[in-house]
Phi, psi and omega in degrees: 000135186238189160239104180246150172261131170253141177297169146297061179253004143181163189247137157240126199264100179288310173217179170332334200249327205238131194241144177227129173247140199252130175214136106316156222270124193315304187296351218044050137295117212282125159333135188269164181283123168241125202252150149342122174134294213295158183218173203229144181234137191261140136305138176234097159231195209083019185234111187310312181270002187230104185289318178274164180268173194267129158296128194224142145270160178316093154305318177178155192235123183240084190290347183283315186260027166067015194264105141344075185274140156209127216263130180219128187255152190274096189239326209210191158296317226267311202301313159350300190303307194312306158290031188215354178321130180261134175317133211067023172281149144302127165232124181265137182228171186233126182193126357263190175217168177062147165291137190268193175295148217238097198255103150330108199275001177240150197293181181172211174243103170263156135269126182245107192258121182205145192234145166092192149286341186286035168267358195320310194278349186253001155307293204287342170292325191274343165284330186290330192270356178277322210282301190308014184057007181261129184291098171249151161270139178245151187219096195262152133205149190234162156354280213211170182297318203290334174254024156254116160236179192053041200285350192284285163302359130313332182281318177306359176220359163204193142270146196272146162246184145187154168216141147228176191301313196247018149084016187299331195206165176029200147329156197240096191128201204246177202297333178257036151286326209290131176275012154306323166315328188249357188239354193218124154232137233211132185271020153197145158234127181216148197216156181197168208126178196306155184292329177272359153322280182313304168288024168240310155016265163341273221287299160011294202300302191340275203320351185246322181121002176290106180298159225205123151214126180250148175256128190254171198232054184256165197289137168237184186230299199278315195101339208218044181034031184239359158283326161086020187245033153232047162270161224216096191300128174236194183260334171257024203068198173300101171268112176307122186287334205265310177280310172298316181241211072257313171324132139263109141302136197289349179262009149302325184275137181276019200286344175256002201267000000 
């Protein structure tokens, strides 16, 4: 883990809530290595109320332009701050933190299930398994069309899926409608996005025997596992989602018990 400042090198304001920001090491400094999984802690400052720095997951790693991507959605003040960032702006970050995605080396089928921001971390997973020559499928779903994003990168590394609530794109209802779930079958799964997303997930892999790891999305603060306030009941007890994870094999988790 190092602490680094990073430039500002371009904001993209994807829809009302969400920006996707690109950055690089203030110094040129070379990027420390960062996997699928893994997250980032921003300082955010000028934000009268937000003292801790924010937790982002890794969106995409572009190592020929030395770039950081992070899909950062408008929840709060500090995340606000974060989005309103001008190109050449500063950010000092903590990079990387948490443990990634577990990438199998024997072939198989995958799925990448991500609802929300949280497709964020399955960008940069379906590129390492695309670099890795493995064909996966993603299955984003949202609101409405305006919140499946980045759907154009996404395609670049697999086939796209999409469900939304009010039927604007792809199916109409929620990801584990899509009858790609009853027509394909498939030997790893791996997903993040609201929890009850990830437990109807959970349970679906559970019932076929499909090894299965979700990135949870619990609020965190320190990164360093001393706020205790993204810990996480588990089979191995009470666990820091920031330190132990953000990753979980699903049979680690108590969500189905």
């Amino acid at each position: 883990m190092k602490q680094l400042d990073f430039t500002v090198r371009s904001n993209d304001k994807l829809n009302d809530q969400n920006h996707l920001l690109k950055v690089v090491p203030s110094d040129n400094e070379q990027l420390p290595e960062m996997l699928p999984g893994q997250f980032v802690q921003i300082l955010v400052e000028n934000a009268q109320h937000t003292f801790l720095r924010r937790p982002i997951s890794i969106n995409n790693i572009v190592p020929e332009r030395n770039e950081i991507w992070l899909l950062v959605q408008s929840v709060g003040e500090g995340t606000q701050k974060l989005c309103e960032m001008a190109v050449g702006g500063r950010l000092n970050m903590l990079v990387p933190l948490g443990n990634s995605f577990t990438i199998p080396s024997n072939p198989g089928s995958y799925l990448l299930v991500g609802g929300g921001v949280g497709t964020a971390p399955l960008l940069f997973l379906g590129k390492k398994l695309h670099e890795r020559g493995i064909a996966c499928d993603f299955l984003l779903g949202g609101a409405s069309e305006k919140n499946i994003l980045q759907r154009s990168d996404f395609t670049a590394y697999g086939t796209l899926y999409c469900t939304t609530e009010d039927g604007s794109l792809g199916e109409k209802g929620y990801v584990t409608h899509h009858p790609v779930l009853q027509h394909k079958k498939y030997d790893f799964i791996f997903t993040c996005g609201p929890k009850p997303m990830m437990v109807a997930v959970a349970r679906y892999a559970h019932e076929r025997g499909i090894v299965c790891e979700a990135s949870l999305e619990n609020l965190m603060a320190c990164g360093f596992g001393a706020c205790l306030c993204c810990v996480e009941k588990t089979t191995r007890g009470n666990l820091c989602a920031c330190t132990e994870g953000p990753v979980f094999d699903i049979n680690e988790l108590t969500w189905l018990d």
